[in-house]
N, C-alpha and C positions, 0 to 999 in steps of 0.2 A: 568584454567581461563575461563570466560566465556565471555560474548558481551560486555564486555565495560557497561552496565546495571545493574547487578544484585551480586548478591553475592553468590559466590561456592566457591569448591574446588578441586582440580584436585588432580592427584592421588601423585604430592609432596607436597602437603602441608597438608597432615594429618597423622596420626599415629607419633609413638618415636619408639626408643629402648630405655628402664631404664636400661640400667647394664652399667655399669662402662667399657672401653674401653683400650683395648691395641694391639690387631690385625687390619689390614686395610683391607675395602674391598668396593667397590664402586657398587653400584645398581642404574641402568639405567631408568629414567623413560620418557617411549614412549607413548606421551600423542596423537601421533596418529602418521600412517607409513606415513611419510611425501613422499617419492617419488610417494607412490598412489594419495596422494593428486595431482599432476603433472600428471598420467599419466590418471585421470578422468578428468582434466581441458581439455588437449587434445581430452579427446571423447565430449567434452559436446560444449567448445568453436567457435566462430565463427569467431573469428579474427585469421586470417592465421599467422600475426606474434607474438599474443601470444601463437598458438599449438606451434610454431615452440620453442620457448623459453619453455614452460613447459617439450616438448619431452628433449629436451636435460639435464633442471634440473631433469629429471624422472632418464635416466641413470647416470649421476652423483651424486644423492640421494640415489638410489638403491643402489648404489660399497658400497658409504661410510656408510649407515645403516646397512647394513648387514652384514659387518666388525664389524662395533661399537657392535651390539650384541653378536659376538661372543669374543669380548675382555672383557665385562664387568663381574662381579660376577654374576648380578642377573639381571634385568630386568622387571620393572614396567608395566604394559597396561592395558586400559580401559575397554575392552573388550574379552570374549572369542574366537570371532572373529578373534584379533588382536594376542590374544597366539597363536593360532595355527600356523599363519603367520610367528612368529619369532621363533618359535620353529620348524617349518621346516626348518629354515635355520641358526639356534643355538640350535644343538640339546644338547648341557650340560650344557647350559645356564639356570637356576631358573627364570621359570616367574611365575608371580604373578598378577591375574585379580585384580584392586582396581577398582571400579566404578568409574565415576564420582560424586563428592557425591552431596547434597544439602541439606540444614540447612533447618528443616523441618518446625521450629518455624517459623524462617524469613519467608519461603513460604509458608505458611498454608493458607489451605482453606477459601475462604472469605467469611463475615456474610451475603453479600448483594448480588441480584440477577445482574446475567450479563445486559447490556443493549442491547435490542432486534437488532438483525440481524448487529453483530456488530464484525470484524476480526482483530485482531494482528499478526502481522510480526514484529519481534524485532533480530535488528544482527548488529555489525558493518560495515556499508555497504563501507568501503576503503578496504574490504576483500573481494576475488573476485567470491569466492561461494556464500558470501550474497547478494551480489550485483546482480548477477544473478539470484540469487533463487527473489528477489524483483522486479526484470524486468521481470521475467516467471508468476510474482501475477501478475503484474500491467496490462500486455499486455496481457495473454495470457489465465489466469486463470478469471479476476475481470469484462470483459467487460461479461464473461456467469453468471456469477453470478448477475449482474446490470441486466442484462435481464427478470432476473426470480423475483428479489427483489429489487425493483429499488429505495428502503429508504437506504440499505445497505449500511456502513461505514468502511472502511479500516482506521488503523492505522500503519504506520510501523515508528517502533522508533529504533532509534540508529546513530550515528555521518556516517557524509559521507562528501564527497567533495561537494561544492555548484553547481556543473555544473550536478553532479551524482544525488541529491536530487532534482534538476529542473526538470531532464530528467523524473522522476517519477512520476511528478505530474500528476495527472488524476480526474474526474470528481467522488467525495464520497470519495479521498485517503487523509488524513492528514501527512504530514510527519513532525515529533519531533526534530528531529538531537538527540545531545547523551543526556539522561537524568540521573539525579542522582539518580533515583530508577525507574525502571521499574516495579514493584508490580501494582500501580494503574492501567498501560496500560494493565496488567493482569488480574486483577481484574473486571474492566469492560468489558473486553472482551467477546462475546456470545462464539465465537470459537478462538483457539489461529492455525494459519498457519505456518509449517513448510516446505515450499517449495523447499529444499537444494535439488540441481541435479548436484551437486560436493564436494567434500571434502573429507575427513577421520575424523575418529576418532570418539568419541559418543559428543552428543549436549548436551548443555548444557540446552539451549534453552528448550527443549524435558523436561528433568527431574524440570527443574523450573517450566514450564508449568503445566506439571502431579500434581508434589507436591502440586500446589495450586485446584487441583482437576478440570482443566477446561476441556471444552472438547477441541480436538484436531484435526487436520487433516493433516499428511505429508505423506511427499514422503517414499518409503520405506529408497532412502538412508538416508534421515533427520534420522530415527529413528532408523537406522543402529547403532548393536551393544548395544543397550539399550532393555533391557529383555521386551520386550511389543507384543503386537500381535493386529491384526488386527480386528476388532470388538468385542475385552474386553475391549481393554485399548483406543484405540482412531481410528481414521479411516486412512486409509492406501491408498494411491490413488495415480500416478507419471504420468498421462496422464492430461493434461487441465481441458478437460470434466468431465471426473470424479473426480478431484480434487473440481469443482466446483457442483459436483454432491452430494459429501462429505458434503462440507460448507452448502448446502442449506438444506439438510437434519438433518443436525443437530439446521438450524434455524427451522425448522420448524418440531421439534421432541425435545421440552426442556428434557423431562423425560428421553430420549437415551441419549442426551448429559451429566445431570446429574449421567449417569449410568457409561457413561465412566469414567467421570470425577474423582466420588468415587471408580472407581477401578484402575486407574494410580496412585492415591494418596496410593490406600494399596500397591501397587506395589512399588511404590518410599519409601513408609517407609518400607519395607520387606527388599528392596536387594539397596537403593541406599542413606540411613543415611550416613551422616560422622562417626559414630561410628564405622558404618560397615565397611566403607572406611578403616578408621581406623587399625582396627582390620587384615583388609586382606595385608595389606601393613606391619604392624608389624610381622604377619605372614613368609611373604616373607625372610622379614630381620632375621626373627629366621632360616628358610633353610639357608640363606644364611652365614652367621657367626657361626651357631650351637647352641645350646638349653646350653652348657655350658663353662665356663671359659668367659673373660673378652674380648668382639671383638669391631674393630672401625668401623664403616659405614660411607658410604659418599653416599648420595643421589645425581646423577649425571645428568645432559644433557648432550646432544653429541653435541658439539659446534658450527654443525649448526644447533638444533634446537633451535625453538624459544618455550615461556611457552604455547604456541596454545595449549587447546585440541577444543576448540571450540568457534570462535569468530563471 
């Protein structure tokens, strides 16, 4: 799933098995290690009684994920990252990296030029990494960048609470609420900001962005677990300063931004096509039931997770 925005795929909603079925076997798809999710909120958070609730959902997510892995056949995830994680603690357990994928039609690169000195933030903000990652723009990253470029334009689109969308209002920030396509806020964008300083699992955010070839600037975690690197594919920055050191540099270097931008997009059609998706997840399901006779699959959640890989 992705922001509430745009159109993906996460790692159950693509690939088959075509053979005809008469054995059962159930494959688990872990569209991110949800107890990390919890025990990053507790480093990053500032409200004493939300640590205090995430520490505890942290050990009570832990017991029951790492249980669940090791009861199911096989086991889905996003990233190589995330294999290694659950195959440390399900070692006869089959996993299977599927990307996150992205429809590379729908995202394709646009005919028109970005509009000058101009940023995207795009997440559902009643999610409490986005939410955050949009208060670390608004406050902390957007007032050094207004310093340096003082025409500059923030956009951050995506549905939030009305008291949460007030709280962000600042001098050059637009805020959209949830929109039925987010392409155009893409598409104009000079640079697209991934400021995530909490979560798991890969963004989806990240690979829509790439796919349309734009340039880019996140956090390392934003870009955690998505095969990218740091001045091929887009710029890599988790301090303020440099964050906003990122942005302004890319306003004011179109040709670097256009360089990134066409190398995220070979990147994203290389290794994060839904084919490919595809393909790696039917894969999995062949380990998992065997290359012959007649077997049943069941593509599974653990029934507390939610379809989250990245909202």
């Amino acid at each position: 799933m992705g922001d509430g925005n745009g159109k993906a795929a996460d790692a159950a909603g693509v690939g088959r098995v075509d053979a005809p079925l008469h054995l059962s076997a159930d494959v688990h798809v872990e569209a991110a290690v949800e107890y990390e999710i919890f025990a990053r909120i507790c480093e990053t958070e500032s409200s004493l009684l939300r640590r205090s609730f995430n520490r505890l959902e942290y050990a009570r997510f832990r017991r029951f994920e790492q249980g669940w892995w090791r009861r199911v056949d096989g086991c889905l995830v996003t990233s190589e990252r995330e294999e290694r994680i659950v195959r440390a603690h399900a070692r006869d357990t089959p996993v299977g990296v599927v990307p996150n994928g992205v429809d590379l039609e729908y995202f394709s690169p646009p005919d028109s030029d970005p509009e000058p000195q101009t940023v995207v933030f795009n997440g559902v903000l009643d999610y409490r990494p986005n939410l955050d990652a949009a208060e670390f723009l608004v406050d902390a990253v957007w007032p050094l960048i207004l310093d340096r470029c003082p025409r500059a334009r923030l956009t951050i689109v995506g549905r939030g609470g009305p008291a949460d969308l007030r709280a962000l209002e600042r001098p050059g920030v637009a805020l959209t609420g949830e929109v039925a396509d987010v392409r155009p806020y893409l598409r104009d964008a000079a640079v697209v900001a991934v400021p995530i300083r909490m979560g798991g699992g890969t963004r989806l955010k990240v690979v829509e962005g790439l796919a349309m070839a734009k340039a880019m600037v996140s956090t390392s975690l934003g870009c955690e677990g998505v095969h990218v690197d740091d001045g091929e594919h887009l710029v890599v920055a988790d301090e303020a300063r440099a964050f906003a050191d990122g942005v302004v540099s890319l306003f004011e270097n179109p040709a670097l931004a256009r360089a990134l931008g066409s190398a995220g997009r070979e990147r994203m059609s290389q290794e994060y096509s839904w084919d490919i998706a595809g393909e790696r997840q039917e894969a999995l399901y062949h380990r998992v039931v065997g290359q012959d006779g007649d077997e049943s699959l069941r593509t599974a959640r653990s029934p507390t997770q939610g379809a989250r890989a990245d909202v």
